[in-house]
N, C-alpha and C positions, 0 to 999 in steps of 0.2 A: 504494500500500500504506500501511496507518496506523502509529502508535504505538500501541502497546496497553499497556497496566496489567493484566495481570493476578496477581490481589489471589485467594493460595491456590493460587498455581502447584505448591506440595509435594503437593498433594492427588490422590488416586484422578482424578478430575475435572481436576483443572485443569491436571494435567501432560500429558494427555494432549492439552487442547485446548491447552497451548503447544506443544508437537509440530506441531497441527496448523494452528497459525496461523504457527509456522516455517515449514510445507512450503509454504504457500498464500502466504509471501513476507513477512509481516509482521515488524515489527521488536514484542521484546519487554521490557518490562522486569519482571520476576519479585521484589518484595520479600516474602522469606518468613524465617520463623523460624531455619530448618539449610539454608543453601546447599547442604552435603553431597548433598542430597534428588535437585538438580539436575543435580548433578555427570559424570553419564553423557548429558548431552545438548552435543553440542555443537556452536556454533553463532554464528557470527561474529555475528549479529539478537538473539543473546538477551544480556541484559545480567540477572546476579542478585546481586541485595543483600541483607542480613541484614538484618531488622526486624523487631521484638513489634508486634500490630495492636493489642495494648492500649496502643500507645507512638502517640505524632503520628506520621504516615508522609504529611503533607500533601505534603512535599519531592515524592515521586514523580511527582504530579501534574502539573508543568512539561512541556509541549511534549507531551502523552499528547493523542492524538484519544479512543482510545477506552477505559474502563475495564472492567473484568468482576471483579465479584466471586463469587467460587464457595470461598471460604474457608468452614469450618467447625471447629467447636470441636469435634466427634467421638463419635463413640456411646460412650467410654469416661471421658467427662468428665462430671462436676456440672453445675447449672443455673447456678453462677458463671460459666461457663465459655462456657455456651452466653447467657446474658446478656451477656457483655464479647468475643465473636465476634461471633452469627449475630446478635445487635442491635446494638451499640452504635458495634464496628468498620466493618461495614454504613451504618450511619446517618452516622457519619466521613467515611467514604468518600464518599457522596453527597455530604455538606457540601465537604469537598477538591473533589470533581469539578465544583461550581457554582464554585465560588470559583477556580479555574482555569479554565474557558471549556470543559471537557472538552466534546465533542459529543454522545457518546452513552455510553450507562452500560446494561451485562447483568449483568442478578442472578440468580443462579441458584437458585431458592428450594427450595421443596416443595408436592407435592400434599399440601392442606389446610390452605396456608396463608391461603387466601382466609378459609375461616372456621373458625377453631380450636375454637370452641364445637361445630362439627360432628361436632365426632371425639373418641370418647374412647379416649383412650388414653394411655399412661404418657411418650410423648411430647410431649405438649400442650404444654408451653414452650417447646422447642422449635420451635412451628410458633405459638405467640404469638409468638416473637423472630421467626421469619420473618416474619412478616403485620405485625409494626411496620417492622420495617425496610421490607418491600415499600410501605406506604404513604407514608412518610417520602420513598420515592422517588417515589413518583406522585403526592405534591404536590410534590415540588421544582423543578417543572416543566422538568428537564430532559430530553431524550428518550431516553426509556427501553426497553428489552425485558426481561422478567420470563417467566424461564423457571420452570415447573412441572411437573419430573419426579415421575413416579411412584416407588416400592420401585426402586430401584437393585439392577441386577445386573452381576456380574463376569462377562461375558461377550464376545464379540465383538458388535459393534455390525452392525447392516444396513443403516443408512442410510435405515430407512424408520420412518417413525411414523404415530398417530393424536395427534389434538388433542382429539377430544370423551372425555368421562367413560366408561371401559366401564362396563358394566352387574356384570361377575363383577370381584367385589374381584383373584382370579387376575391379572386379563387388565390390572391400572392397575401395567405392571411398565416397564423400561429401561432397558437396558445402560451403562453408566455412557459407554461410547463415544459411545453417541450422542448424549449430551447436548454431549458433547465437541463433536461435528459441528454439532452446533447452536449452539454457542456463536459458530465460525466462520462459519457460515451465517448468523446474525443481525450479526455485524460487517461481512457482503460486503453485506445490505441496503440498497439503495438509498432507501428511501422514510423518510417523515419520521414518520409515526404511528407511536404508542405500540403496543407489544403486549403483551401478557398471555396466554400459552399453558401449558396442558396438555404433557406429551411423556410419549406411552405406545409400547409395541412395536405397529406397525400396518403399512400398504402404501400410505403415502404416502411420497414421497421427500423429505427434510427440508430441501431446497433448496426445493423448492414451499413448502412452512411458510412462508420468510422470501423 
């Protein structure tokens, strides 16, 4: 079982995949903003710290096999915000993760961050902050998985996705669970390539994905 870093453990996302990297035996270490967030999980594996990701948080990085960043600066926030987050704490993070020996690093971005030009919408810097950070990471050459969920929903997860683009804007959607599941599922990956994945609701089972 690893060490894991996960960076936005307070989050919709990312509590859930500590949950699920508890259950699956992993040891955690959670640096977030309000420990309070945490507070209802408990669990001899999980170790949580107070820290601002706009502060150094390099310290965590000691003895951590594997990192995941799934932090986010929030749909109720300025482009400050989403600036000194989803880029620049992101970009941090990578930097800490080389500079420690970390092994492998999941980022949990967004659909359309490959190309923000592609999309218009009132979102757009926010999917430029993802698409710097996501490259930032795929030159750092460390080995990476760079996940691409679609529209998040607050639903119960299936365990099943697709990977390729739908065709009906509708149908590029996914339970915030399942990204959860994937985020564990790409930490149990045995193989050494880089991945870059899509994750939409589909009838593949997301252990196959990774």
């Amino acid at each position: 079982m690893a060490n894991v870093l996960v960076i936005g453990a307070s989050g919709q996302i990312g509590k859930q995949a500590t949950v699920k990297l508890l259950d699956a035996g992993h040891k955690v270490l959670a640096p977030v903003r309000s420990p309070e967030k945490l507070s209802d999980i408990q669990n001899d594996d999980l170790t949580v710290v107070e820290q601002n990701l706009e502060e150094d948080f390099s310290a965590h990085f000691e003895g951590i096999d594997i990192a995941v960043f799934t932090a986010g600066s929030g749909g109720n926030t300025g482009a400050d915000k989403t600036l000194m987050i989803d880029l620049w704490a992101a970009r941090n993070a990578v930097n800490y993760a080389k500079a420690a020996g970390t092994s492998k690093f999941v980022m949990v971005s967004s659909i359309g961050a490959g190309d923000p030009d592609a999309v218009s919408s009132e979102i757009k810097p926010y999917l430029v902050a993802k698409h710097m950070a996501d490259e930032h990471l795929i030159n750092s050459g460390l080995h990476h998985i760079i996940l691409r969920p679609g529209t998040l929903l607050n639903e119960p997860g299936s365990h099943l996705v697709r990977t390729d683009m739908p065709n009906n804007k509708d149908d590029a959607v996914i339970p915030r669970e399942d990204v959860a599941t994937a985020i564990v599922e790409s930490i149990s990956r045995k193989g050494e390539d880089n991945v870059i994945t899509y994750l939409f609701k589909g009838d593949t089972p997301i252990s196959q994905v990774f």
